[in-house]
N, C-alpha and C positions, 0 to 999 in steps of 0.2 A: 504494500500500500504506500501510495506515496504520501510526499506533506501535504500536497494541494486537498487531497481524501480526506485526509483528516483535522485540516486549518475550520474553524470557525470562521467563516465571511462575517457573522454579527446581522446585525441591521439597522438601517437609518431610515427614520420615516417619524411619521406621526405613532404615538406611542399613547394609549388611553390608560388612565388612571385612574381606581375608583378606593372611595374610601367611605365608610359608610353612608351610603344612598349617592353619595356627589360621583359626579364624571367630569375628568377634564381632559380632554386631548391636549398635545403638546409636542413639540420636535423632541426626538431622542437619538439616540447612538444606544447599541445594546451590543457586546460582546460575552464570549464565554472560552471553558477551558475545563476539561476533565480530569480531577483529581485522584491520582493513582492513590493516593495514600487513604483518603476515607471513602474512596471508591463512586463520590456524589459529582455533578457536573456542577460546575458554581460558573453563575452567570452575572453580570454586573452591567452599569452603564452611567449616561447620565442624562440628564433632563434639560432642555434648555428653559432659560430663565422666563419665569409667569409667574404672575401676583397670586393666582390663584393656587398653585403649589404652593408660594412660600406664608401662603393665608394657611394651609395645612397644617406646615410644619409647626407655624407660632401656635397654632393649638393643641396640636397633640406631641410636637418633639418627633420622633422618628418612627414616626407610625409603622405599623404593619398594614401595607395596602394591597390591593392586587392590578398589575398592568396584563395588555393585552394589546394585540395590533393587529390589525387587520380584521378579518371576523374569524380571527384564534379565539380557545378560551381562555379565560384570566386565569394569571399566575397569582401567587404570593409572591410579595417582592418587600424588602428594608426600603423604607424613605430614607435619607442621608441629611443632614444639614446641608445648607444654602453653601458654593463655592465662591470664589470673587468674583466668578464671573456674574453670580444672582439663579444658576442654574442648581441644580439636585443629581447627587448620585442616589442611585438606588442599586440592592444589590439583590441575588436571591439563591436557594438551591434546588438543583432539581431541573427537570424538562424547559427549556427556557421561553419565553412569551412569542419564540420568531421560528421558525420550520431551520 
């Protein structure tokens, strides 16, 4: 098998967020990487900057949300605190939000 077989492409696109009842769409970047040693695929990314994300964060701190993209089903994913850029990482384990 070669690297390209087994590289993670990721995905960039509109990235939907939900957190108790709210939905927000949002530009993202999502990447991943499979962890030999506890055997889980850990997936990670970030959010680009919206008031309405970082309206989340100042309420609950680093929620446990679930994202989704396209018409995937939603994941569980870590909200991150705000960057300098005013964007959001989020991270997750498991099957990741993108094919």
């Amino acid at each position: 098998m070669s690297a390209d077989e087994t590289e993670d492409r990721g995905y960039e696109g509109l990235v939907r967020v939900r957190l108790d009842g709210s939905v927000v769409e949002v530009d993202g970047q999502l990447h991943g990487f499979f962890q030999p040693i506890d055997g889980s695929y850990h997936w990670y990314g970030r959010l680009a900057a919206d008031d309405r994300i970082a309206d989340l964060v100042a309420e609950r701190g680093r929620a446990v949300i679930e994202v989704s993209v396209g018409g995937g089903a939603p994941v569980a994913a870590k909200l991150g605190e705000r960057n300098p850029w005013g964007g959001h990482r989020i991270t997750g384990t498991g099957a990741p939000p993108y094919a």
